[in-house]
C-alpha positions in Angstrom: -3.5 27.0 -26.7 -4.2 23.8 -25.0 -2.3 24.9 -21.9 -4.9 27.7 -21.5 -8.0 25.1 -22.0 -6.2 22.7 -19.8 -5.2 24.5 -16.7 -8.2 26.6 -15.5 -9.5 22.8 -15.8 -7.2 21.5 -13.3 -7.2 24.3 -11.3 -10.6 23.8 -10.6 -9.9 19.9 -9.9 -7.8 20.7 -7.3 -10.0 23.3 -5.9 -12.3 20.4 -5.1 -9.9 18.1 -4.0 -8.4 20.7 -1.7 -11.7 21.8 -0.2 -12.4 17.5 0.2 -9.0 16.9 2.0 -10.1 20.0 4.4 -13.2 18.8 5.1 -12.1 15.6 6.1 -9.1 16.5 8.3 -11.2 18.7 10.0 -13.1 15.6 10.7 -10.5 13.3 11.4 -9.2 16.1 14.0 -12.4 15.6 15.5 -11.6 12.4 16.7 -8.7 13.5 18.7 -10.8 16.0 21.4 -9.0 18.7 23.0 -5.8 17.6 21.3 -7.6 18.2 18.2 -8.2 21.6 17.7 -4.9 23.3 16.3 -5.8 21.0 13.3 -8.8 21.7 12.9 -8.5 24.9 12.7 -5.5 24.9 10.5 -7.8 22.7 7.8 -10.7 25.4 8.4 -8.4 28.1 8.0 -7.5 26.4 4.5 -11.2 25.9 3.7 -11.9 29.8 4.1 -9.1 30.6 1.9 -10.0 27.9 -0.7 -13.6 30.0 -0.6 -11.9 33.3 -0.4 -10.1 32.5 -3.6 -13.3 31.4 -5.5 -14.7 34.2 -4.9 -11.9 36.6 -5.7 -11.7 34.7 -9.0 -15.6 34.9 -9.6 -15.8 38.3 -8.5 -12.8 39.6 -11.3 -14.8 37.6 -13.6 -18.3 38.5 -13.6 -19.7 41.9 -14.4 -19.2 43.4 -11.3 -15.5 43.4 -11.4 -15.6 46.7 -11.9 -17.5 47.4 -8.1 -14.1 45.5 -6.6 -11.4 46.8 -9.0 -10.6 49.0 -5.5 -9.2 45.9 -3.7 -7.9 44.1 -7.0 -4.5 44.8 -9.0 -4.8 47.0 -11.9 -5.2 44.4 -14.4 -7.4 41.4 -12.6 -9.8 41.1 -15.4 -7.4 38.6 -17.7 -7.7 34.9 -17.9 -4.1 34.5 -17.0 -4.2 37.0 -13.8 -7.5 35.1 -12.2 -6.0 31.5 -12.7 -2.5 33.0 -10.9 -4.3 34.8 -7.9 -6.4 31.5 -7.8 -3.3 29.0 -8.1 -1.2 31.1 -5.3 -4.3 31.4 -3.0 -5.2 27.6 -3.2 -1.5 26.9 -2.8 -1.6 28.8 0.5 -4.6 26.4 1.3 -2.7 23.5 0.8 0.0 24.2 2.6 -2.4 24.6 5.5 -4.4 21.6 4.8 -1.0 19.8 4.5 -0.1 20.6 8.2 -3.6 19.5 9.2 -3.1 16.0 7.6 0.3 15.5 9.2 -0.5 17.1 12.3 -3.6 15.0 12.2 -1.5 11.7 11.3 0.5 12.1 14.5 -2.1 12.3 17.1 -3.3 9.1 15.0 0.0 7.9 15.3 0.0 8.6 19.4 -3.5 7.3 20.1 -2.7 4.1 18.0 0.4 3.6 20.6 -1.6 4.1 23.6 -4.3 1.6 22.3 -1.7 -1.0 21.5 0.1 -0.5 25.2 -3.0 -0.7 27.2 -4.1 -4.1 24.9 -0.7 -5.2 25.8 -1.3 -4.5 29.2 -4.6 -6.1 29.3 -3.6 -9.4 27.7 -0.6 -9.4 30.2 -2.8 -8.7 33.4 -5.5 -11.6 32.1 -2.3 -14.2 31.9 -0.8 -13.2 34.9 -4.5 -13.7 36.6 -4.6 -16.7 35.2 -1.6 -18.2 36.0 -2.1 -17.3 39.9 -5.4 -19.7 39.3 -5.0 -22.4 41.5 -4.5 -25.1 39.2 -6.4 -28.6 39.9 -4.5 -31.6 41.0 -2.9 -33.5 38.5 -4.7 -36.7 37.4 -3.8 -39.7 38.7 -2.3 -42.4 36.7 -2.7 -46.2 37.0 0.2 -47.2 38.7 -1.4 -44.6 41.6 -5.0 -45.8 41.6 -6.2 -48.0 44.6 -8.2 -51.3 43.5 
């Protein structure tokens, strides 16, 4: 009743959720050059399936169902069938887009590190310079000054 309102509703919200955290892994993984690209194409991998399974969905649904029953199951014309083969689809895209994120948090997690040792190693090479600084006389006090 209200579950069957309800979930096709959030299956959709997560459909756009999913297809946002792809897109912006993929851009994140960007970031990372070279080191970036199993990411990236893990989260575009997810973005083709999230697509794949709208259109699986919209294709069992529309009129011309009947041109694709070939590649469908038997019964992919009912409301609980579509939102299944979408949920277990989208699920598969998440667990891609998951691996992304994390493998993407990582190489952020690395590249942070080097930043901080070479800032370290900055800061230490600028006091060491400045500590081999010949450093002027000390002033003179009274007691020292010639009148």
């Amino acid at each position: 009743m209200i579950l069957e309102r309800v979930i096709p509703i959030l299956a959709a919200a997560q459909w756009i959720v999913g297809l946002l955290v792809a897109t912006v892994a993929v851009g994140r993984s960007r970031r990372f050059g070279r080191s970036g690209v199993a990411p990236r194409l893990l989260a575009r991998v997810g973005i083709v399936i999230f697509v794949v399974a709208a259109v699986l969905v919209l294709l069992a649904a529309t009129p011309v169902g009947h041109v694709v029953a070939g590649l469908l199951p038997p019964e992919p014309t009912g409301a609980r069938w579509r939102t299944t083969a979408f949920l277990k689809w989208s699920l598969l895209a998440w667990g891609l887009v998951a691996v992304s994120s994390f493998w993407n948090w990582t190489l952020g997690v690395a590249l942070r590190r080097r930043t901080a040792a070479a800032e370290l190693g900055r800061r230490t090479a600028r006091v060491m310079a400045h500590r081999r600084e010949e450093s002027p006389p000390p002033p003179r006090g009274r007691a020292s000054r010639e009148d």
